[in-house]
C-alpha positions in Angstrom: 0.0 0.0 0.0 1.2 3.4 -0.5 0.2 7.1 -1.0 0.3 8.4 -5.0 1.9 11.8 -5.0 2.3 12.6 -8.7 0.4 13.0 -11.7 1.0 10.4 -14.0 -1.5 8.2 -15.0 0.2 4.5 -14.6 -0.8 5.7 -10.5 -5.0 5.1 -11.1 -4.4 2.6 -14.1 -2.7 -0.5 -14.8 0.0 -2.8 -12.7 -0.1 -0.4 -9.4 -4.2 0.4 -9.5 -4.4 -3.3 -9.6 -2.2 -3.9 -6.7 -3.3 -1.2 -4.7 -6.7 -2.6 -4.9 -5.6 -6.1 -4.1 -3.3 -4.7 -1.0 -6.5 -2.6 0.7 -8.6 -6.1 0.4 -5.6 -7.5 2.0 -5.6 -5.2 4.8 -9.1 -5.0 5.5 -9.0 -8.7 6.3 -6.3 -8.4 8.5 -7.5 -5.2 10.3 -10.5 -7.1 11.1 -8.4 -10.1 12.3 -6.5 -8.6 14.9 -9.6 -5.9 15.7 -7.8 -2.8 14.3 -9.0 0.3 12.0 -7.1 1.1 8.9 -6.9 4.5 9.6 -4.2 3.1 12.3 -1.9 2.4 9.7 0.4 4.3 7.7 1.8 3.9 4.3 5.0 4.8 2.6 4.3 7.8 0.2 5.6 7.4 -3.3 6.1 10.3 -6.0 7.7 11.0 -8.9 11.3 11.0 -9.6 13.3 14.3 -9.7 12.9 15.3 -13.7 13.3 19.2 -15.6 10.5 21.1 -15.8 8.8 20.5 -19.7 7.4 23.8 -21.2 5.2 22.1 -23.7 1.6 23.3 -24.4 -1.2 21.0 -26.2 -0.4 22.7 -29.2 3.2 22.6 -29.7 3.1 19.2 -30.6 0.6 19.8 -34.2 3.1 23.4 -34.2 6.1 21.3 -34.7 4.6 18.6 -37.1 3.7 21.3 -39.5 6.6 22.8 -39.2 8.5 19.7 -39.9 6.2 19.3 -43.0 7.2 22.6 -44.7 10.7 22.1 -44.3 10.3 18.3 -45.7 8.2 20.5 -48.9 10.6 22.8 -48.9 14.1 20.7 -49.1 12.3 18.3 -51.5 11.5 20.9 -54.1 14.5 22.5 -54.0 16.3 18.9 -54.1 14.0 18.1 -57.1 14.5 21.1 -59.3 17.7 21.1 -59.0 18.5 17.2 -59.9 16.1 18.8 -62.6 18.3 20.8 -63.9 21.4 19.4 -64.1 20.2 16.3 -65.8 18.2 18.6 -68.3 22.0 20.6 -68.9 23.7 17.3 -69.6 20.6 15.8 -71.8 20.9 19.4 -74.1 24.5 18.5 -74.2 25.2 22.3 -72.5 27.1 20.3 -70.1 29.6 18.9 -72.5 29.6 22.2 -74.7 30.9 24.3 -71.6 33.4 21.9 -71.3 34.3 22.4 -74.9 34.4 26.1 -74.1 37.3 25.4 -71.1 34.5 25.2 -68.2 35.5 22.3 -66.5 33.2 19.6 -64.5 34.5 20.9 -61.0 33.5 25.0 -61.9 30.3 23.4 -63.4 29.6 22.2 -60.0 30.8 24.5 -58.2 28.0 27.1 -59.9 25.4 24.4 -59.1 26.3 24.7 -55.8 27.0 28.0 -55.1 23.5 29.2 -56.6 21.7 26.9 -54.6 23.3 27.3 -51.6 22.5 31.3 -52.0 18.7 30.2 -52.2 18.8 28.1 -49.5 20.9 30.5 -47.2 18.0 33.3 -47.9 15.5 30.6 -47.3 17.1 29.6 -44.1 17.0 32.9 -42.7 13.6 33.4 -43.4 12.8 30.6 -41.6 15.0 31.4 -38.5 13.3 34.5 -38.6 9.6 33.2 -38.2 11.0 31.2 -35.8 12.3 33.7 -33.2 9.7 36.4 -33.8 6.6 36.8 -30.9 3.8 37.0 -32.7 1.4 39.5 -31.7 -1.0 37.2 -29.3 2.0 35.4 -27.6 4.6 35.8 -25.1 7.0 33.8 -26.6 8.5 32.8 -29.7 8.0 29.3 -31.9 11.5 28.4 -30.8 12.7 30.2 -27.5 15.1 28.9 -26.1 17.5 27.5 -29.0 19.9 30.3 -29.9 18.8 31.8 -33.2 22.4 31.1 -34.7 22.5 27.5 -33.6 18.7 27.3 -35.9 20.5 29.2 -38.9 23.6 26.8 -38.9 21.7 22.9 -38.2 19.8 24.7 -41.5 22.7 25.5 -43.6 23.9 22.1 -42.6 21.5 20.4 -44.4 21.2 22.8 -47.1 24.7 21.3 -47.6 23.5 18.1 -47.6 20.6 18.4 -49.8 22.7 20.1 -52.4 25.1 16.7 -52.2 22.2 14.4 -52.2 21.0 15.7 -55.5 24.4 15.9 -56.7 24.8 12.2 -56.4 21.4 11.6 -57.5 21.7 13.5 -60.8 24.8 11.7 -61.5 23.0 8.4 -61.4 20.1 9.8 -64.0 21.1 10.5 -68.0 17.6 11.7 -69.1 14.8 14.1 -67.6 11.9 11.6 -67.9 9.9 11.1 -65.1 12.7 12.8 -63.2 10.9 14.0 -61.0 9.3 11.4 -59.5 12.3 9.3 -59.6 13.8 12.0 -57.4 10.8 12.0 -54.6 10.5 8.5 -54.2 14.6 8.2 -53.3 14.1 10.9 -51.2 10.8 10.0 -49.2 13.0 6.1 -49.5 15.8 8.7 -47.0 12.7 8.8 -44.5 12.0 4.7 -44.3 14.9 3.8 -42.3 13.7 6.1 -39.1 10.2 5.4 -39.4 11.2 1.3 -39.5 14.1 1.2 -37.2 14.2 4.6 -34.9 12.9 4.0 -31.0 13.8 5.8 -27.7 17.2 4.5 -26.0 18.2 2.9 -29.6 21.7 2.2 -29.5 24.3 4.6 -30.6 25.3 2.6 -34.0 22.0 2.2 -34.9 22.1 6.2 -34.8 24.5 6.8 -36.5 23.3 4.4 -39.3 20.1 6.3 -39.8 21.9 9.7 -39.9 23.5 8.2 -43.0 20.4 9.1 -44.9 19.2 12.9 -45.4 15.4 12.5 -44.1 16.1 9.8 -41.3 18.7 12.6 -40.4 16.5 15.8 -40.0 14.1 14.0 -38.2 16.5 12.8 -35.4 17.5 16.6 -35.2 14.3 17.8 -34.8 13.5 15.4 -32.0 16.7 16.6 -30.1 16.0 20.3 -30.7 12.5 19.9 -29.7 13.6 17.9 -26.7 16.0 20.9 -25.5 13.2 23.3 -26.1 10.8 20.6 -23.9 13.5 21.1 -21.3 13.5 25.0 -21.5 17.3 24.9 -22.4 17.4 24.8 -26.0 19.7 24.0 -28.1 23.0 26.4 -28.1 26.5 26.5 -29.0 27.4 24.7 -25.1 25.3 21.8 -25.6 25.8 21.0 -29.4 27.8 17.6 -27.8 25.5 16.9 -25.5 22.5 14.1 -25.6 19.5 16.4 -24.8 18.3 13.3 -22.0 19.9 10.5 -20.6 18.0 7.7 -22.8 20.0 9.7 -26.0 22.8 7.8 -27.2 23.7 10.1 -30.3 23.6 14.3 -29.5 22.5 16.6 -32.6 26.6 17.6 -33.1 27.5 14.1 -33.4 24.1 13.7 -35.9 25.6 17.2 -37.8 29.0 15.5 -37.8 27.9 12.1 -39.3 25.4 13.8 -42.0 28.6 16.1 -43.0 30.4 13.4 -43.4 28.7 11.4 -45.5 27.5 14.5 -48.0 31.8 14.9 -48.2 31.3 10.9 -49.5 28.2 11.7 -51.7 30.4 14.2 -53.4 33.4 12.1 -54.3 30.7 9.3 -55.4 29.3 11.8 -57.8 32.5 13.0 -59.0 33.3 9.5 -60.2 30.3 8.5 -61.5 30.3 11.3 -63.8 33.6 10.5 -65.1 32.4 6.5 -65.6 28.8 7.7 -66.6 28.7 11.3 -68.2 25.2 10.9 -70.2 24.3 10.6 -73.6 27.4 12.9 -74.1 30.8 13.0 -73.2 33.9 10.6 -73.1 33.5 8.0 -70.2 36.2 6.3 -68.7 36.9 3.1 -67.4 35.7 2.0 -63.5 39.3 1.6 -62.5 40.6 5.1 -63.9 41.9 6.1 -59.9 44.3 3.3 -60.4 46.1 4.3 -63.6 47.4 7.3 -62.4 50.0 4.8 -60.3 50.0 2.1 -63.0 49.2 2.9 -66.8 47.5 0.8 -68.9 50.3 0.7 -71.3 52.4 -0.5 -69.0 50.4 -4.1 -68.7 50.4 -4.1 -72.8 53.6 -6.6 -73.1 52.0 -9.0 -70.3 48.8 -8.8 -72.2 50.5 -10.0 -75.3 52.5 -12.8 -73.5 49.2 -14.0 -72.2 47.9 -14.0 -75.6 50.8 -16.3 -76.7 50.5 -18.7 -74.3 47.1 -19.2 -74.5 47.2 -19.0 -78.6 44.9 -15.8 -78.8 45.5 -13.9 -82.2 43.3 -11.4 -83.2 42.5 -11.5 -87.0 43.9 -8.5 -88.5 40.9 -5.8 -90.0 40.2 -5.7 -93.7 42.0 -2.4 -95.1 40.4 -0.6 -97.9 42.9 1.0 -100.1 41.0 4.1 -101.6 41.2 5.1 -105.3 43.7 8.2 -106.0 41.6 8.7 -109.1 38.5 9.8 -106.6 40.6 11.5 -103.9 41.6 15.4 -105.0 44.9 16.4 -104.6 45.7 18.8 -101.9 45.9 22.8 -102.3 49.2 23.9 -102.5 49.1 26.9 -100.9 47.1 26.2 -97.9 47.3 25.4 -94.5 46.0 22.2 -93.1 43.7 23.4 -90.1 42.7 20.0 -89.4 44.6 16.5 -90.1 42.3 13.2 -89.5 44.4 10.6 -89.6 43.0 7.0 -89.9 39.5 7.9 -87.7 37.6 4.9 -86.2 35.1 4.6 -83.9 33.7 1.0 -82.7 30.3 0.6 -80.5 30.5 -3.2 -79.5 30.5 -5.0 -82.8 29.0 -2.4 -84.7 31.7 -0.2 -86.4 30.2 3.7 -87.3 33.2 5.5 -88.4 35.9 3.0 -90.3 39.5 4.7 -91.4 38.4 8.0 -92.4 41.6 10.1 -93.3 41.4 13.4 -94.8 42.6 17.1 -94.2 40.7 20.3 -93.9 42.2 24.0 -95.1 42.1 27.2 -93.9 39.8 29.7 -96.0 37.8 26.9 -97.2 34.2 25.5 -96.4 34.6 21.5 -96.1 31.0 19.5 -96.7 30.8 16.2 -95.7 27.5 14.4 -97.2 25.9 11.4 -96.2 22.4 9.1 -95.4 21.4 9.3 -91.8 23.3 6.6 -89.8 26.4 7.4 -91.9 28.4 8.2 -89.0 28.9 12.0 -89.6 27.8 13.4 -85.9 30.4 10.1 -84.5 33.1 11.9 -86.0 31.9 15.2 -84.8 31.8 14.2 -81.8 35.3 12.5 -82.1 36.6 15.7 -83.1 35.0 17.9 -80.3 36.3 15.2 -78.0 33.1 14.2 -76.9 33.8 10.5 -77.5 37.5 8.9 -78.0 38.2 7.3 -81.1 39.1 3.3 -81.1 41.8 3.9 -83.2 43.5 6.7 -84.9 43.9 10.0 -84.3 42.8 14.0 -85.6 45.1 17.4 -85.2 43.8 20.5 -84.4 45.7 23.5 -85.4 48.3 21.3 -84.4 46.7 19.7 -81.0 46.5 16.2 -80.9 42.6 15.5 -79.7 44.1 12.1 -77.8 46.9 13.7 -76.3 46.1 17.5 -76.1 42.1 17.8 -76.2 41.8 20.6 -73.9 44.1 22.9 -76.2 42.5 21.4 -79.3 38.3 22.4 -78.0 39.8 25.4 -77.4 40.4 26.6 -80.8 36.9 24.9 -82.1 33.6 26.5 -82.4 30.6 23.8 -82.9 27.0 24.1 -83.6 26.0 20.5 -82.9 22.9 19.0 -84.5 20.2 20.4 -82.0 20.4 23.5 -80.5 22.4 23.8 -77.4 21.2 27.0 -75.5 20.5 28.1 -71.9 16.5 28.5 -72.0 16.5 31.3 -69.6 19.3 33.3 -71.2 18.3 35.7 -74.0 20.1 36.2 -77.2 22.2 38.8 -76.1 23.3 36.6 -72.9 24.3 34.1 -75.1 26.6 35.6 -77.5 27.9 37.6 -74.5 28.5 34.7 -72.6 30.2 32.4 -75.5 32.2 35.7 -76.2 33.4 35.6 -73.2 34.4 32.0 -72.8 36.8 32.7 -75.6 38.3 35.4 -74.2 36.8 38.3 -75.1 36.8 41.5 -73.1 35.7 45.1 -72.6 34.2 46.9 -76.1 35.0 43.9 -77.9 32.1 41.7 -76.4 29.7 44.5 -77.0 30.3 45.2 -80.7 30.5 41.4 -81.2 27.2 41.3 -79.6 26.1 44.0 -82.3 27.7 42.2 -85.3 25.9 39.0 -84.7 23.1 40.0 -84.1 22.5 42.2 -86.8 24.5 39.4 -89.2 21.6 36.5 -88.4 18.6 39.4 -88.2 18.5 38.7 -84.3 18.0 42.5 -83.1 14.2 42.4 -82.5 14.2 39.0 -80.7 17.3 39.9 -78.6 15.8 40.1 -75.5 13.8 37.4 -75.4 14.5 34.2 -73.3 15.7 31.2 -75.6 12.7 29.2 -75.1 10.3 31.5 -76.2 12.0 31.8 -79.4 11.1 29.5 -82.3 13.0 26.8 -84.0 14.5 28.7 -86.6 15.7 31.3 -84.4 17.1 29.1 -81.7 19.1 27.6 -84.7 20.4 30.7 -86.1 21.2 31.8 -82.1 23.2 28.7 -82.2 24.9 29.5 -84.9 26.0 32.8 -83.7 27.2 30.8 -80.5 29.9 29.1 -82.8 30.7 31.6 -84.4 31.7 34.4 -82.1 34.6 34.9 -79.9 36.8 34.8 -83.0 37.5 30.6 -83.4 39.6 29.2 -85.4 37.8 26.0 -86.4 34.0 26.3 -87.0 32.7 22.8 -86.8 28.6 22.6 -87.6 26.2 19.4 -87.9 23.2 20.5 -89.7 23.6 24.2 -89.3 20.6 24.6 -91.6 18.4 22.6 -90.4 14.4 24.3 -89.8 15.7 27.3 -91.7 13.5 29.1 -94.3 15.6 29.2 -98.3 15.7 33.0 -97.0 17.4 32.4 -94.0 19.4 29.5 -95.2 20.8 31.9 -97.7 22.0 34.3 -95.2 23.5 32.0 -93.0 25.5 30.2 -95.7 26.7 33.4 -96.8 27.4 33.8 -93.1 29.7 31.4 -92.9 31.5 31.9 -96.4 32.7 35.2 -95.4 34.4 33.7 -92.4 37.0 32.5 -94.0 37.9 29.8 -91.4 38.5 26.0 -91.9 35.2 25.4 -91.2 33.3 21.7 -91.1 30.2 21.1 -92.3 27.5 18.2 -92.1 24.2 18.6 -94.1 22.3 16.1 -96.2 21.5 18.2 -98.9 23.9 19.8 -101.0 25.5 22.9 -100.3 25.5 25.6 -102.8 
């Protein structure tokens, strides 16, 4: 028997109701044994054990869950448009043309992540904001008692994060469709591990596993923050390493810690997958690329051909072609070869597109290459922008080498591949002021290029307009101007003319002659 002192409920319900009931039958029987009253007897009191006071109303609980919500909403939309994005840029080959243009993957990135991380830092602070401010009907904040910049950084934190995650999840994705929804269900998959394996007093490992994924992570913060603003300490700068009560096994800094962590790990991941996986476009290398930085591939060449020995492995020499010097034309004296190809192949599995193509273009002069569709003229495009290696053989640019010295050789090529590669948010003027640029081009020079391509391709009433409110033929002639300004050396074009008008077809062509660069051109029509 005791006395309840407290005001939980397990006192009037449950294990002790039952055996207080059974221990006052008990007693009466006794008390009327041995002829005595209960009120002779007196009982240990019992109460609750020492705990912090909880500032908690009825409706902080449904304050907080909402709360939760929009920053779910938030992060995911952000996370989603982004991933967006970046697959749409590599799709529209704007990835791979940048890179053409000297922009590296790793600036490319760095953009991405710097613009984002701008939007979520104002966002952030917004939030903070609302969160500290009494609103008029109140005496206290939302959040009280955790230090306004402890809210801002856990924030920025995983701002951080999210910005990795869809990093590594746009690496994984070559093509926009259904994007979206790909992207929602891996990130609502983040959220599964907490809601299967997350209890009270769960063991620090298991902690630390679900703080691995970016969901399972913010809501293990939220339950510590909201447990130091329970306690009326909140969370600050003093307790960041602290478990906010004794049945914790991980604190929020430790969470922070493991979440940065594995967003530094996303990154590298990405970073490699895009070099084994680029997209549609681009050169990928092999898995094991790390390795041959220590041990070149052409270093395991001889033990590759003793192994073939041994084992009697001969590969059947390829059937050579000789061409017919009565077809071939002999080459201009008096020009300079602006680019050599030299024996071009390209093989995808069995299927060989592009088989010993060898020819030289000139300076001055406007090279057509003709052909049905499947011929292989955008492979060797491509092999000449260095989107894609060769198999075998080689091409010089202006003297670069596009095996051995591809970043000097893009540099001196201007390309208008077959669709049109534009930013759909920059206008006309952006774009020739941005591929100006790119090449170097600086001060008054950028503006009156800006002014002679435009006015060259009949671009000055649509100038301002974004890119994708412009039609076809527009976009195509935009592109154009893109190749061609900035003062290239080598103009390289696949279909230039392609949903042009006669009119306009004219004009560019004419466009082009006047030039005067060794310029490369695909069309399946002929060129007049």
């Amino acid at each position: 028997m005791y006395q309840a002192v407290g005001s939980y409920k397990f006192y009037k319900t449950g294990f002790l109701a039952v055996q207080q009931a059974l221990s006052q039958v008990h007693i009466k029987h006794k008390c009327k044994e041995f002829n005595k009253t209960q009120g002779d007897i007196k009982f240990p009191p019992i109460k609750d054990l020492p705990s912090p006071p909880i500032f908690m109303n009825s409706h902080s609980g449904h304050l907080r869950a909402v709360a939760e919500l929009i920053i779910f909403i938030i992060f995911a939309f952000v996370v989603i448009r982004l991933t967006t994005s970046i697959v749409e840029e590599k799709e529209l080959q704007l990835k791979v043309t940048l890179n053409l243009m000297g922009v590296g993957s790793c600036l490319q990135w760095a953009a991405w992540y710097i613009e984002t991380f701008i939007i979520f830092l104002i966002g952030s602070s917004i939030i903070t904001l609302f969160w500290k401010l009494v609103p008029p009907n109140s005496e206290i904040s939302f959040m009280p008692f955790t230090h306004w910049s402890m809210a801002l950084f856990v924030l920025l934190v995983l701002s951080h994060c999210a910005i990795c995650f869809s990093f590594l999840v746009s690496s994984l994705i070559s093509r926009t469709n259904r994007i979206s929804l790909v992207t929602f269900l891996v990130l609502f998959a983040t959220q599964i591990p907490f809601l299967v394996l997350y209890s009270d007093g769960c063991s620090a490992g298991l902690n630390v596993f679900l703080s691995f994924f970016l969901f399972s992570g913010l809501k293990m913060l939220a339950n510590s923050i909201c447990t130091w603003e329970d306690y009326g300490e909140g969370l600050q700068w003093g307790n960041l390493f602290e478990t906010s009560w004794p049945g914790s096994s991980l604190s929020a800094g430790y969470i922070l810690l493991v979440m940065i962590l594995v967003s530094f790990l996303s990154l590298l991941l990405c970073l490699y997958l895009e070099q084994i996986r680029p997209g549609p476009y681009g050169d990928s290398r092999p898995w094991h690329f790390p390795c041959t930085h220590c041990c070149s591939t052409e270093s395991l060449v001889p033990y590759s051909r003793l192994f073939n020995r041994l084992f009697g492995i001969y590969r059947a020499a390829p059937d050579e072609e000789r061409p017919d010097l009565q077809l071939i034309e002999p080459d201009p004296v008096d020009k300079i070869a602006g680019v050599q190809i030299r024996g071009l192949c390209k093989t995808f599995g069995k299927m060989e597109v592009v088989k010993n193509v060898s020819f030289d273009m000139f300076e001055g002069q406007v090279t057509v290459l003709m052909g049905h569709n499947g011929a292989g003229k955008t492979t060797l495009i491509s092999m000449l922008a260095g989107f894609i290696s060769p198999t075998s053989g080689t091409a010089l640019i202006n003297g670069f080498d596009i095996r051995q010295e591809r970043r000097q050789a893009q540099r001196c090529i201007g390309l208008c591949p077959q669709q049109n590669v534009l930013f759909k948010h920059l206008s006309s003027v952006s774009h020739i002021k941005l591929f100006s640029r790119l090449r170097g081009v600086r001060g008054a020079e950028v503006k009156a290029e800006v002014q002679n391509y435009l006015k060259k391709l009949n671009l000055q009433e649509k100038k301002r307009l974004a890119a994708r409110n412009l039609s076809g033929g527009t976009q195509r002639r935009l592109s154009v101007a893109c190749a061609l300004c900035g003062g290239v050396k080598v103009l390289i074009c696949d279909e230039p003319s392609s949903g042009l008008d006669p009119s306009a077809r004219r004009e560019l062509w004419r466009l082009i002659l006047e030039a005067k660069r060794a310029a490369r051109t695909s069309d399946h029509a002929p060129v007049g």
